[in-house]
N, C-alpha and C positions, 0 to 999 in steps of 0.2 A: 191435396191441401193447397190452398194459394197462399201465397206469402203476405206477410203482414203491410206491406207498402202494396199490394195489388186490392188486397180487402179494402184497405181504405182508400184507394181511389175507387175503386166502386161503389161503396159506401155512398160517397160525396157523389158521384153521379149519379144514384138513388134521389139523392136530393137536389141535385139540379135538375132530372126529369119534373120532380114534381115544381118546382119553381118553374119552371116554362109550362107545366098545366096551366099554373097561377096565372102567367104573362097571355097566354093565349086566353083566358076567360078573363082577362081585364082587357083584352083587343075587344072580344065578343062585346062583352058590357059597354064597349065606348059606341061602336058600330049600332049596337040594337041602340041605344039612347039618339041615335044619330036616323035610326029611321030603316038602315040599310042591316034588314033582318037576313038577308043573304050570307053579305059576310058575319054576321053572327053568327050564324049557322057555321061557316067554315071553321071558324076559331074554335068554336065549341065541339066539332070533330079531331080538330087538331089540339085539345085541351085533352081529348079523349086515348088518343093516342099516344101524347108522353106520358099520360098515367101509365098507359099499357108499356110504355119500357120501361118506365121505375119499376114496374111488378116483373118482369121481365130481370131485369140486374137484381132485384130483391130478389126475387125466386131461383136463381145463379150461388148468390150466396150464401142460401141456405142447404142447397142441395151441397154445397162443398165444405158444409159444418163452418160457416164464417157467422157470427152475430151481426147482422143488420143492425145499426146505431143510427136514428133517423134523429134528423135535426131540425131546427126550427128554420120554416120557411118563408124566406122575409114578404113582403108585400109589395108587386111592382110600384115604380115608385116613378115612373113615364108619364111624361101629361104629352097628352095629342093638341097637333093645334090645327090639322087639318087630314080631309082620310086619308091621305097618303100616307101620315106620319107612322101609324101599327104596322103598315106593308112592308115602310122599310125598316124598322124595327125586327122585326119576324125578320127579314132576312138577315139584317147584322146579328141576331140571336144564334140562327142557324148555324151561321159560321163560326160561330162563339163555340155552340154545342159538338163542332164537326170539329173543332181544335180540340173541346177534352176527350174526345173518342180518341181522336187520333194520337194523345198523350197518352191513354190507359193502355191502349194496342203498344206504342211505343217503349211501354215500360215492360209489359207482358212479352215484348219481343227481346229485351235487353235480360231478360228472367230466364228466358228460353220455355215460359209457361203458352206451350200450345195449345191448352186445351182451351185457355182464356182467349187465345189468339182467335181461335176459333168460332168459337162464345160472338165473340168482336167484328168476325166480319159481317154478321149480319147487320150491325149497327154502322157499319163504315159505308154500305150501301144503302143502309134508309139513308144515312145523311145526306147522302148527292141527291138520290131522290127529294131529301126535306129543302135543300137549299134550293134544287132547279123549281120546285111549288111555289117557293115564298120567291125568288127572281121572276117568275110567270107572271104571281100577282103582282108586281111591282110594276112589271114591262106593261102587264093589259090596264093597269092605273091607268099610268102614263097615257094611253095613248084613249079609253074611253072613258076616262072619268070624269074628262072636264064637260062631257056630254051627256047631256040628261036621258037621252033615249041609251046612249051608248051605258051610262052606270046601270042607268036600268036592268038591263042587258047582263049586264056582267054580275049586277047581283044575282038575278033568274039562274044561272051559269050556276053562283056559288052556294046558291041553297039547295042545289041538287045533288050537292054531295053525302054521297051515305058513307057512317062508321061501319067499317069492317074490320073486327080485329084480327090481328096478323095471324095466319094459318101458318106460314112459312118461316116467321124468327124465330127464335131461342125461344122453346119450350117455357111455358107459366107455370 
């Protein structure tokens, strides 16, 4: 049984996965509007996979007899004013997101609840993995975007990413 202060910090990260769905399909939407269906395609894999941890912390909760209490998910509220602007956005997010993991693990550690601990590290390593992606994208901005053969390039790059849902995190 997890404690009432662990539930509802999961909870609440139920619902900020799904909010960074939202934010990554409002990158896609700004990107495809913009021409560069590459990285629409990225965001929209990466829209894909915070779904798949909210079911992921939902699906946690349920197995430990906790009620799931979903909340209303606001609407990103970011105006781009050039591509770079979602890149760096996506990364200040990430880090945003790797703070409340590293909060939930930190409280589940002060609980002595290991089994959440546990739960948690799989998510404390997507993160590095999420953050070193979206500083990738940032870094190969920077240095081919202002180049039309080079975006080019780098969109071909990112439409050829396939969703694969996670074999290896926390059981669905």
């Amino acid at each position: 049984m997890l404690s009432q202060k662990i539930e509802k910090l999961i909870c609440e990260q139920v619902n900020k996965e799904l909010y960074s769905a939202y934010l990554y399909l409002d990158f896609a939407d700004y990107y495809a509007e913009a021409g560069l269906d590459g990285f629409a395609h990225w965001y929209e894999v990466q829209a894909q996979e915070e779904r798949d941890h909210a079911l992921m912390m939902r699906r946690y909760l349920l197995d430990n007899g906790c009620r799931v209490t979903l909340a209303a998910i606001d609407a990103p509220a970011k105006q781009y004013n050039t591509n770079a602007d979602p890149l760096a956005a996506g990364l200040e997010h990430e880090r945003y997101v790797t703070s409340l993991i590293s909060a939930i693990y930190a409280a589940a550690f002060a609980e002595k609840d290991f089994k959440t601990m546990q739960f948690l590290d799989w998510f404390v390593k997507e993160q590095g993995e999420e953050e070193k992606n979206a500083d990738d994208l940032v870094k190969k901005f920077a240095l081919f975007g202002g180049d039309a053969k080079g975006l080019y390039m780098l969109n071909q790059e990112l439409a050829a990413r396939v969703y694969t849902p996670s074999a290896t995190g926390p059981a669905m």
